[in-house]
Short mmCIF file of the C-alpha atoms (twelve columns), coordinates in Angstrom:
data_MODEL
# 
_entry.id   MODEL 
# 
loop_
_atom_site.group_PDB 
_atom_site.id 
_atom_site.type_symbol 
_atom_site.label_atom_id 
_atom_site.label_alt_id 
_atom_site.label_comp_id 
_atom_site.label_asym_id 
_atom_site.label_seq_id 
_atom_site.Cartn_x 
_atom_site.Cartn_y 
_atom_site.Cartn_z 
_atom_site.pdbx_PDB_model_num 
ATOM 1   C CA . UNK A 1   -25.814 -11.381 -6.417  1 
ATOM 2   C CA . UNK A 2   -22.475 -10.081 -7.197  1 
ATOM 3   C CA . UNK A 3   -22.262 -12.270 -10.073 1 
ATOM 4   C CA . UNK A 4   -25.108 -10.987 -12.027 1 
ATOM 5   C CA . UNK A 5   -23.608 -7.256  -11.726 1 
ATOM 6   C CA . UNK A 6   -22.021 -6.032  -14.775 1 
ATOM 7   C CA . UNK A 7   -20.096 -2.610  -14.910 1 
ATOM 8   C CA . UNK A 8   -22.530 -0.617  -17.732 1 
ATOM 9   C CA . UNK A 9   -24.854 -1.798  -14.811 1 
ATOM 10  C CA . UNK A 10  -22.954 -1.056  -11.886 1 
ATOM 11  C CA . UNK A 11  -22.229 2.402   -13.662 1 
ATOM 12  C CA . UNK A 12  -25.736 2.746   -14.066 1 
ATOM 13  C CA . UNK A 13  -27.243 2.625   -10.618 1 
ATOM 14  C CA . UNK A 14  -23.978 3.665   -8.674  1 
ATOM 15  C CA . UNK A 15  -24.655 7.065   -9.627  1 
ATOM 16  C CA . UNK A 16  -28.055 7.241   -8.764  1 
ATOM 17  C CA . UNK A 17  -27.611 5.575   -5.765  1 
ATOM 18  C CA . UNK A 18  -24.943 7.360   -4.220  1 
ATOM 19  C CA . UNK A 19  -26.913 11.042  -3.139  1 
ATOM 20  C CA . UNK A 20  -29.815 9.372   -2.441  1 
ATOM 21  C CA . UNK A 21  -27.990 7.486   0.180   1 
ATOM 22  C CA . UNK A 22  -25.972 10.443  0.970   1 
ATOM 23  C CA . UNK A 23  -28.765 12.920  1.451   1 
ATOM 24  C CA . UNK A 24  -30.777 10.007  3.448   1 
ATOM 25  C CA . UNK A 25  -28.247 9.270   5.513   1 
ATOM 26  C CA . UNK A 26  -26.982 12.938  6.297   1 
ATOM 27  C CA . UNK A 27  -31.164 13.621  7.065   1 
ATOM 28  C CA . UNK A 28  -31.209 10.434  9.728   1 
ATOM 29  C CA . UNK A 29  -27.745 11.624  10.953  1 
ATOM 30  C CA . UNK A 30  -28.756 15.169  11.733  1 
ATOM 31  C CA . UNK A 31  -32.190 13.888  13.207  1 
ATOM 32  C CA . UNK A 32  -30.077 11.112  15.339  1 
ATOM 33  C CA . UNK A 33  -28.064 13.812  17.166  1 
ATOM 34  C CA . UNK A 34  -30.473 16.054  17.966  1 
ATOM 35  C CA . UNK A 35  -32.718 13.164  19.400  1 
ATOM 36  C CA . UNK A 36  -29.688 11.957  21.205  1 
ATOM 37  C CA . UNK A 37  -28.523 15.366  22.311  1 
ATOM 38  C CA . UNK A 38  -31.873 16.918  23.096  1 
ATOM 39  C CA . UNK A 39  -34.699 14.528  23.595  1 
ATOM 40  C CA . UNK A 40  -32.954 11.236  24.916  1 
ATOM 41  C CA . UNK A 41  -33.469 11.345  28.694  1 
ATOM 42  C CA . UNK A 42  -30.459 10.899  30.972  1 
ATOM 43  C CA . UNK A 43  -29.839 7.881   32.320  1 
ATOM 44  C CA . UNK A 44  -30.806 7.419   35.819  1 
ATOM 45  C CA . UNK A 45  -27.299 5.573   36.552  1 
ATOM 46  C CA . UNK A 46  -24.906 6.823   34.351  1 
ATOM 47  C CA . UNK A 47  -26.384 10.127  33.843  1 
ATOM 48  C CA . UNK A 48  -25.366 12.139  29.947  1 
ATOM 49  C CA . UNK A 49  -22.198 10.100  30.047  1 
ATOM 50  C CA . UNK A 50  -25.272 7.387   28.601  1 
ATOM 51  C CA . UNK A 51  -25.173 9.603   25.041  1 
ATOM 52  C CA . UNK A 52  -21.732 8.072   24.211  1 
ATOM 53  C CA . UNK A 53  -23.852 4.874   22.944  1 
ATOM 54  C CA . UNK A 54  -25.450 6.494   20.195  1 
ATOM 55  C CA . UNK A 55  -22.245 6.904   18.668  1 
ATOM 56  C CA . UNK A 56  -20.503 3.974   20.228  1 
ATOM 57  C CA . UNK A 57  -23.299 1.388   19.460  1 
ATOM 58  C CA . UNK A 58  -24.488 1.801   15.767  1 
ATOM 59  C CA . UNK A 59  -20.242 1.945   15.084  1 
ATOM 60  C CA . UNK A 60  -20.236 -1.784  16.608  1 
ATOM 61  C CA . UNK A 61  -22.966 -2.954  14.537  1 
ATOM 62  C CA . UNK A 62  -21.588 -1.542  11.482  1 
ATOM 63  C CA . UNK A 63  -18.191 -2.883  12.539  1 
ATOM 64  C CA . UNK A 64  -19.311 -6.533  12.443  1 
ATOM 65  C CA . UNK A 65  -21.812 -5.903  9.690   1 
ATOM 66  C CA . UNK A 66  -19.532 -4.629  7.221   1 
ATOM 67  C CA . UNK A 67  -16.861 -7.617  8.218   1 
ATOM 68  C CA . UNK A 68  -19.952 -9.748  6.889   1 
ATOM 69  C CA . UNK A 69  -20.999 -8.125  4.091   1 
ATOM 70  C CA . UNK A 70  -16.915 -8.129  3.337   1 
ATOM 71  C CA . UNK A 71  -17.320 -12.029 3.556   1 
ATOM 72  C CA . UNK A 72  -20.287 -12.208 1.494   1 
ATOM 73  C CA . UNK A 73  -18.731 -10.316 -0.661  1 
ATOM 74  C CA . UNK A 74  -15.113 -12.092 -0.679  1 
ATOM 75  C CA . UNK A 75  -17.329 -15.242 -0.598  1 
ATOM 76  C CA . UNK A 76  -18.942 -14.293 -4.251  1 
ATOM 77  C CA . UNK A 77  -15.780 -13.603 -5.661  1 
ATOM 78  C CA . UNK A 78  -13.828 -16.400 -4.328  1 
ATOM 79  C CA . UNK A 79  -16.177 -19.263 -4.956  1 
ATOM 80  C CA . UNK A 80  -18.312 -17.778 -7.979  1 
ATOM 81  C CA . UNK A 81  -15.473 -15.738 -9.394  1 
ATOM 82  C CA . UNK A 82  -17.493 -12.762 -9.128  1 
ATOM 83  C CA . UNK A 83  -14.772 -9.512  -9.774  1 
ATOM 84  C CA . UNK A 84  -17.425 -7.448  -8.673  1 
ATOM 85  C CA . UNK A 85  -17.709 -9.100  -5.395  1 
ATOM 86  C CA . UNK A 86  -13.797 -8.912  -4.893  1 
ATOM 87  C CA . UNK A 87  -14.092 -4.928  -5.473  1 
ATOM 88  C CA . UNK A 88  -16.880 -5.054  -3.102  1 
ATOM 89  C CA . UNK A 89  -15.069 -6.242  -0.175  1 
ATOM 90  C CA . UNK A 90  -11.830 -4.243  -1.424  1 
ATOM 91  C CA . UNK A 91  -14.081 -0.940  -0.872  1 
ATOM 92  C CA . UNK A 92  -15.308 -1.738  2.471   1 
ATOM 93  C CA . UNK A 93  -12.390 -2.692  4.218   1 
ATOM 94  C CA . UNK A 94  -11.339 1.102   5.438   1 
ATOM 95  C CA . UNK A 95  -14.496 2.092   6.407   1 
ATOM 96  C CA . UNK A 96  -15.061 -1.240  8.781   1 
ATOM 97  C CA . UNK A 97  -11.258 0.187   9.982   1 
ATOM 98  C CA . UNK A 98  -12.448 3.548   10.899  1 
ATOM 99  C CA . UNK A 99  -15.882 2.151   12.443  1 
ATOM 100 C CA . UNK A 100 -14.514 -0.354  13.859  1 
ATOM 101 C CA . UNK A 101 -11.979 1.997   15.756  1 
ATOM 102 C CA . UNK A 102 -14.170 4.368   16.407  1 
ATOM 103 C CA . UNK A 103 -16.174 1.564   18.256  1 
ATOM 104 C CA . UNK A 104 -13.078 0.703   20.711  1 
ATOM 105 C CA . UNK A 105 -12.421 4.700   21.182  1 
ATOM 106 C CA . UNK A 106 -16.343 5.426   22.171  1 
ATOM 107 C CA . UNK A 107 -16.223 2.298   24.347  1 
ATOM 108 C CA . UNK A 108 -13.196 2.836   26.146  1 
ATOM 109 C CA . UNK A 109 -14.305 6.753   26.710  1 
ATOM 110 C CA . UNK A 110 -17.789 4.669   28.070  1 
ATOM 111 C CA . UNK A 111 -15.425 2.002   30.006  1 
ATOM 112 C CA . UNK A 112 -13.804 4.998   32.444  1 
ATOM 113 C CA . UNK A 113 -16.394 6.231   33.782  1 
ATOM 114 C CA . UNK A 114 -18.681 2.971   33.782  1 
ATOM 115 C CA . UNK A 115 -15.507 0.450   34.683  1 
ATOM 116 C CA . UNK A 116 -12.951 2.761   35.859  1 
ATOM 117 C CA . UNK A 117 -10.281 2.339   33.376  1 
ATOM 118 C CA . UNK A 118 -10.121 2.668   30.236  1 
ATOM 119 C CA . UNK A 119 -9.350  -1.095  28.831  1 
ATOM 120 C CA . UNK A 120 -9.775  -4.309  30.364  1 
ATOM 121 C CA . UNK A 121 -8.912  -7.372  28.282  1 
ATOM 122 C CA . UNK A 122 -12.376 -8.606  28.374  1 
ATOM 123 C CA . UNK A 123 -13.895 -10.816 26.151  1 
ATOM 124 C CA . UNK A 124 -15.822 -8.649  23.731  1 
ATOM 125 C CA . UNK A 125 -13.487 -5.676  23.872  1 
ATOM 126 C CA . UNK A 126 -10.602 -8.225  22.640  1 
ATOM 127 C CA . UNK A 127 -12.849 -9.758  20.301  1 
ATOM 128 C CA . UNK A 128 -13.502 -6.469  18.664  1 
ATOM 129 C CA . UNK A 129 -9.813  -5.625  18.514  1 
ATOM 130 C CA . UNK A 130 -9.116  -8.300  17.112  1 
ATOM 131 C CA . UNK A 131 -11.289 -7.608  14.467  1 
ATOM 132 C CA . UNK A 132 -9.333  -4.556  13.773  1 
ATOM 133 C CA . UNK A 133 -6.599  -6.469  13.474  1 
ATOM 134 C CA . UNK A 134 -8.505  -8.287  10.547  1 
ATOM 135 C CA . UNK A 135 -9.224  -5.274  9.150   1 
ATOM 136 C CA . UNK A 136 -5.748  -3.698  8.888   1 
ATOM 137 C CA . UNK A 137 -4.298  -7.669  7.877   1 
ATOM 138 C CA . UNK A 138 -7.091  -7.329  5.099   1 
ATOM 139 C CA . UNK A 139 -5.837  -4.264  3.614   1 
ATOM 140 C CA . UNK A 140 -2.085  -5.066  3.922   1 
ATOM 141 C CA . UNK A 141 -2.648  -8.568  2.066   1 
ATOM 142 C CA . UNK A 142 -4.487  -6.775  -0.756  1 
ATOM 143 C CA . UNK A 143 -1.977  -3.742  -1.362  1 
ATOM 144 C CA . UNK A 144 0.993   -6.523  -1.340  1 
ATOM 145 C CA . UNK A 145 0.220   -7.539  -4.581  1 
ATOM 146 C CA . UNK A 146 1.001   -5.553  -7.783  1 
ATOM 147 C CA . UNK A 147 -2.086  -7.769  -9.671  1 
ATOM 148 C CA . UNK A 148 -4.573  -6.353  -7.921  1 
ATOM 149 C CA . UNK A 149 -7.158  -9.678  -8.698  1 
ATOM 150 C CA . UNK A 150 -4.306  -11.879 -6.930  1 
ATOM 151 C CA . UNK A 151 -4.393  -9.545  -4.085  1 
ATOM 152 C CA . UNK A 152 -8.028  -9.809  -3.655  1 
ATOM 153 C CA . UNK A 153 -8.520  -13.208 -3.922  1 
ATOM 154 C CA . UNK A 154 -5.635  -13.433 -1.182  1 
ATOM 155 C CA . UNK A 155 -7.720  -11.278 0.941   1 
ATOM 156 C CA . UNK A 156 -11.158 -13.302 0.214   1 
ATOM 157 C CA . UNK A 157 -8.898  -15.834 2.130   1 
ATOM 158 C CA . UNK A 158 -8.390  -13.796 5.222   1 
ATOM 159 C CA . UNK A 159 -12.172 -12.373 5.161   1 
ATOM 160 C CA . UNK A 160 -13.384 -15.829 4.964   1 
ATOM 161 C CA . UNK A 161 -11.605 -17.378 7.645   1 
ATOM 162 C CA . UNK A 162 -11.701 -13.966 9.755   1 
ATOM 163 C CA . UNK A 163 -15.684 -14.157 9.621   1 
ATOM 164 C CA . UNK A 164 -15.612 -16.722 12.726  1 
ATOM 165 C CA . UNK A 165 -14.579 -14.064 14.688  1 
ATOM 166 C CA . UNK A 166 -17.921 -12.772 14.215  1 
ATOM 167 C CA . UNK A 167 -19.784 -14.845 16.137  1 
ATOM 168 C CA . UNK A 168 -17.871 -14.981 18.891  1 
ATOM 169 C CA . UNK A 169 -17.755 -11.027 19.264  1 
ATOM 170 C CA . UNK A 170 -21.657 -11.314 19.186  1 
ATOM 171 C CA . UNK A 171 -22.523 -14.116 21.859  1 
ATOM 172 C CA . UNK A 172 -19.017 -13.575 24.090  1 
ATOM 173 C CA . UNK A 173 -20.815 -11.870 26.602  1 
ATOM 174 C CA . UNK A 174 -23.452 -14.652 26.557  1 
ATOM 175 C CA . UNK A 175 -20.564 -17.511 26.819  1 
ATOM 176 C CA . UNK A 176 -18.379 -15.716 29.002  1 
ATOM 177 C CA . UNK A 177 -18.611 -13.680 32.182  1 
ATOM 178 C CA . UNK A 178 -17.561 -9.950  30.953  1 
ATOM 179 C CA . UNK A 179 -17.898 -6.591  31.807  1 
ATOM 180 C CA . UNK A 180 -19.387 -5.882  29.324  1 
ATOM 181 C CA . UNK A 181 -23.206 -5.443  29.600  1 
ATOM 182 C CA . UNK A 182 -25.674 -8.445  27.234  1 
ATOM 183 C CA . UNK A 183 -27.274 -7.029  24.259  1 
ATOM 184 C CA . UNK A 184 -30.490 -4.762  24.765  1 
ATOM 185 C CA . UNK A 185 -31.519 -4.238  21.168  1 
ATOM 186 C CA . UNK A 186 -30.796 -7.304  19.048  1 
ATOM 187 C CA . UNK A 187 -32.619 -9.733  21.715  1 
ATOM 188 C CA . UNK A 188 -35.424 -12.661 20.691  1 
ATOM 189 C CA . UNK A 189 -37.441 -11.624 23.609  1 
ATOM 190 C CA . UNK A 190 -37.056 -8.111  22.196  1 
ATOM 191 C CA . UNK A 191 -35.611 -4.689  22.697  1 
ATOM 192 C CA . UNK A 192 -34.987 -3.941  26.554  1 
ATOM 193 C CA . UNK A 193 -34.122 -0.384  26.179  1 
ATOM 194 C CA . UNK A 194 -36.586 2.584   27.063  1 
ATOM 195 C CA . UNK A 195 -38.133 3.596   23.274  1 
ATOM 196 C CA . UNK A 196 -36.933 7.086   24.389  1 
ATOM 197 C CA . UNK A 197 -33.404 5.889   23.772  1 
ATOM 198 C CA . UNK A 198 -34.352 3.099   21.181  1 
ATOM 199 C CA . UNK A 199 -35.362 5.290   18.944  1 
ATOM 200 C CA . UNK A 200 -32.433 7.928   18.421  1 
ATOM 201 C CA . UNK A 201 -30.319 4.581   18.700  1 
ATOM 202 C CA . UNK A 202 -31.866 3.070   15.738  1 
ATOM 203 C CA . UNK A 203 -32.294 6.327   13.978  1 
ATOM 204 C CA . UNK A 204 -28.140 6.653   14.383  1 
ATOM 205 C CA . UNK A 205 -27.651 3.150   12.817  1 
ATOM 206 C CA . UNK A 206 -29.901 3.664   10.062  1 
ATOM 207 C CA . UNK A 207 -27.862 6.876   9.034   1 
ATOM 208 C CA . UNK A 208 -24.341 4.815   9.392   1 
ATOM 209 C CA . UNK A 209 -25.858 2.238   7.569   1 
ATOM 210 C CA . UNK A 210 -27.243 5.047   4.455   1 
ATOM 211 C CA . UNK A 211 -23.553 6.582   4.809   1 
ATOM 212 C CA . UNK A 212 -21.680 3.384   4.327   1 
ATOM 213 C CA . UNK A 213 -23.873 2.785   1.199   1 
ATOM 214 C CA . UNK A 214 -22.917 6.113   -0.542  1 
ATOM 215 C CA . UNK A 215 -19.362 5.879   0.134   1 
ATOM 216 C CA . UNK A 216 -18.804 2.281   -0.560  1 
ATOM 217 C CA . UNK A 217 -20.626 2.786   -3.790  1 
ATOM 218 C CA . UNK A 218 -17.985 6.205   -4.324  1 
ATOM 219 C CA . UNK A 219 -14.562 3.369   -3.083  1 
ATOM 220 C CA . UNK A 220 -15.890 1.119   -5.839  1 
ATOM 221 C CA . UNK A 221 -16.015 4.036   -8.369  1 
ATOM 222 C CA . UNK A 222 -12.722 5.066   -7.461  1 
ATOM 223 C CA . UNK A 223 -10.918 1.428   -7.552  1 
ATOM 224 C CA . UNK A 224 -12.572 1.262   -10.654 1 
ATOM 225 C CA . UNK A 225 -10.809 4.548   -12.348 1 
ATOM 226 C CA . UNK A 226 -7.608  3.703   -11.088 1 
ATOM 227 C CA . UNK A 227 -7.764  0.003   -13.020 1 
ATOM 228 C CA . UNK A 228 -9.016  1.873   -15.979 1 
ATOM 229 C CA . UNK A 229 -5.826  4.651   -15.302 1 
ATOM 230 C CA . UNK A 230 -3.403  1.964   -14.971 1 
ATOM 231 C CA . UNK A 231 -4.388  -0.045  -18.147 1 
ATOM 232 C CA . UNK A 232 -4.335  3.158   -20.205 1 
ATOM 233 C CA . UNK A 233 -0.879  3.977   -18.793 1 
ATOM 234 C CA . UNK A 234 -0.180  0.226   -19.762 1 
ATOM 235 C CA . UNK A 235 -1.599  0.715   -23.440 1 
ATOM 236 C CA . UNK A 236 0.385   3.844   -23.511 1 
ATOM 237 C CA . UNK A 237 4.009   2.497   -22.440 1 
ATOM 238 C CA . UNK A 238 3.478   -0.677  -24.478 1 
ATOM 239 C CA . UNK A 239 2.876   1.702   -27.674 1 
ATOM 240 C CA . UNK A 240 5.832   3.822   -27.010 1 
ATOM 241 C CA . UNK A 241 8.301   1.229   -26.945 1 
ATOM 242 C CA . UNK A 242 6.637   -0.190  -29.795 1 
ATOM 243 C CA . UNK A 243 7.498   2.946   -31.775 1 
ATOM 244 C CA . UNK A 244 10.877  2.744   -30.079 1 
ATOM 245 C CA . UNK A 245 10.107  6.278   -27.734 1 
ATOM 246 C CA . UNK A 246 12.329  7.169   -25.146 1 
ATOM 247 C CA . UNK A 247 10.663  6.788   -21.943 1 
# 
């Protein structure tokens, strides 16, 4: 996919793209809160402290889906030598950083009230900091490197090998015996949730998921710019000592 995507292309459909998925996802975002806020029941257990998962939740899934689409990505431009891939994955790392933190932050505000502290080094909750950990060693590899193609293929490296970390965030409740509770959405047998919270939860990840469209689209722009910036400066220096300029 990444492959067939030129930049008069990319150009193109980037800015068309980008407040569409803005507008869509600031729509589902305002409709997710007030459905959460206003319309969710409480829970007959953990009473409103239950409201932390509509924030909490669709920030996990993005977490782990943007670490995929990263290595998809990373994947395209590794194997197929796909630049546009490469850029891809460059643009997505920080915003899998933020979600991915503000996935630990929600859950451990969830965990003290639910667990009675605020981190226990159970499977899942590791697993997912560890994937932070993969985010932040993602970005570090790729801003070591002055060429910034050699620092992406460097960092397809990491995402590739990273992605197993995936899986095991995603069945370690199943193949371990954690705190944390099994999955209630994402189930074969289907959802196990009450549709009165289903539906504000979905609603939530379908505006995260809008949101990281627009601004990944706006990171890609921006790398973009700054390679064109850079190669202009280049152009520029390599004239001016050329005509023997001072500097």
């Amino acid at each position: 996919m990444f492959g067939s995507i030129s930049l008069p292309f990319f150009w193109r459909w980037s800015r068309r793209l980008k407040p569409l998925l803005g507008l869509v996802s600031l729509c589902l975002l305002g409709l997710g809160v007030w459905l959460g806020l206003f319309v969710s029941p409480q829970d007959y257990q953990h009473r409103d402290a239950v409201r932390i998962m509509y924030v909490h939740v669709p920030a996990s899934w993005m977490a782990l889906g943007i670490y995929s689409f990263m290595a998809a990505a990373s994947l395209a431009g590794f194997v197929w030598r796909a630049p546009m891939g490469l850029l891809a994955a460059r643009a997505a790392a920080p915003l899998g950083l933020v979600l991915t933190f503000v996935s630990l932050v929600t859950g451990s505000l969830w965990g003290k009230p639910m667990w009675g502290a605020w981190w226990v080094w159970d499977a899942r909750l590791t697993s997912v900091l560890l994937l932070f950990f993969l985010y932040l060693g993602y970005m570090a590899l790729v801003e070591a490197y002055t060429d910034p193609t050699k620092g992406e293929r460097m960092g397809a490296i990491l995402a590739l090998i990273g992605f197993i970390n995936i899986p095991i965030i995603k069945f370690s409740v199943t193949w371990w015996q954690t705190l944390h509770q099994e999955a209630s959405v994402m189930r074969l047998s289907g959802p196990s949730i009450h549709p009165d919270m289903l539906t504000p939860l979905l609603v939530m990840g379908a505006a995260y998921a809008f949101g990281f469209g627009a601004l990944v689209l706006v990171r890609m722009e921006s790398l973009l710019m700054g390679r064109k910036v850079r190669v202009l400066e280049g152009l520029r220096t390599s004239l001016s000592y050329a005509r023997g300029e001072p500097q």
